[in-house]
C-alpha positions in Angstrom: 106.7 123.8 96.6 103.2 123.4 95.4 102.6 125.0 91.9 106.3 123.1 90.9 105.9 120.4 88.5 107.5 116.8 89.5 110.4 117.9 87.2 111.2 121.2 88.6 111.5 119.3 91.8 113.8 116.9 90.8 115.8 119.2 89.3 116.2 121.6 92.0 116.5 118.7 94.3 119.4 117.3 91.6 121.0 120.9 91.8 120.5 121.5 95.3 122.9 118.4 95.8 125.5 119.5 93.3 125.6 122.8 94.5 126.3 121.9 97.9 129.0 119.4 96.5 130.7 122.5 94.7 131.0 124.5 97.6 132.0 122.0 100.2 134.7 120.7 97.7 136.1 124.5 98.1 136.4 124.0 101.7 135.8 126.0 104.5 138.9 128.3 104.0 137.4 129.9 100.9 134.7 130.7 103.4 137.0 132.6 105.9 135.5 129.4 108.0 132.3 129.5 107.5 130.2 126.0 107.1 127.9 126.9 103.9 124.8 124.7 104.0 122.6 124.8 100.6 119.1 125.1 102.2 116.8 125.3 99.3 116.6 125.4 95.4 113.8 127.1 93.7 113.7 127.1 90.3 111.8 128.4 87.1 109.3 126.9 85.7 111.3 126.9 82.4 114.7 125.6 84.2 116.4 128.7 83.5 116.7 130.4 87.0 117.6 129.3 90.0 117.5 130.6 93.3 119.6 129.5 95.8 119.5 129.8 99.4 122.3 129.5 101.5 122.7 129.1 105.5 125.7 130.5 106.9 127.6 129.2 110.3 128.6 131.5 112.1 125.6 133.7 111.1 127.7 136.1 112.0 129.4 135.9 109.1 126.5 135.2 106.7 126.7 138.8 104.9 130.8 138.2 104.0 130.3 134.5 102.8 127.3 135.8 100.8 129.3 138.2 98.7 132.1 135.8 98.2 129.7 133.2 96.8 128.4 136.1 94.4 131.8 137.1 93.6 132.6 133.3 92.6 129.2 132.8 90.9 130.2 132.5 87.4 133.2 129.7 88.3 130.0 127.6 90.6 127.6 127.7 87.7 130.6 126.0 85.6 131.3 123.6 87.3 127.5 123.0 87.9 127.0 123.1 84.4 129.8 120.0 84.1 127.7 118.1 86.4 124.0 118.9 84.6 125.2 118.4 81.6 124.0 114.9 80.9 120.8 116.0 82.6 119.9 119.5 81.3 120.1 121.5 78.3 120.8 124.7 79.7 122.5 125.6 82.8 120.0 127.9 84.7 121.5 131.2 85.8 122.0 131.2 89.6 120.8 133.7 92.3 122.1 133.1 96.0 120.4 134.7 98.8 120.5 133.9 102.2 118.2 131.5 104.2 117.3 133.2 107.3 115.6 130.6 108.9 118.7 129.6 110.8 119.0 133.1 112.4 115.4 132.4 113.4 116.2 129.3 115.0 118.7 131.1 116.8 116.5 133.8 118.2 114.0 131.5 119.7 116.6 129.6 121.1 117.6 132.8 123.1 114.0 133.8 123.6 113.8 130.4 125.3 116.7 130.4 127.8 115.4 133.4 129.2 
């Protein structure tokens, strides 16, 4: 986070929040189940791109989910541009990659029962 200007923050924090709005207004059905968590937002300096990180539960199904959210990125930046509207003048393209931190988490946890 350090380098990011107070704004950038705020707006990433504002779209982090929306985001994850969007997708649990879906429901987990569009997710073949999954629970989609919006980890983090990074975005430009300029407010033009976002990147997006996603945790997927099961992680087993974090690869699948991932597509489907790429497949259905144009419809999510929509609607988040319906939300930022008020807020921003453009609606920054978004990039969603997965947060791995999770499956990290997960290891340890079975590198610690044994």
């Amino acid at each position: 986070m350090e380098g990011e200007s107070t704004r950038q923050q705020k707006v990433a924090k504002q779209i982090q929040k929306d985001l994850a709005e969007i997708i649990r207004s879906k429901g987990m059905a569009a997710f073949d189940g999954a629970l989609v968590t919006v980890s983090e937002v990074r975005i430009s300096p300029d407010l033009s791109f976002a990147k997006v990180f996603i945790s997927v539960f099961p992680s087993g199904k974090a690869q699948k989910i991932l597509e489907i959210i790429k497949d259905s990125s144009r419809t999510i930046r929509g609607e988040l541009g319906r939300l930022v509207a008020k807020q921003l003048r453009i609606v920054p393209e978004l990039a969603f990659y997965l947060d791995g931190s999770l499956d990290y988490a997960e290891h340890i946890d079975e590198l610690l029962k044994k």
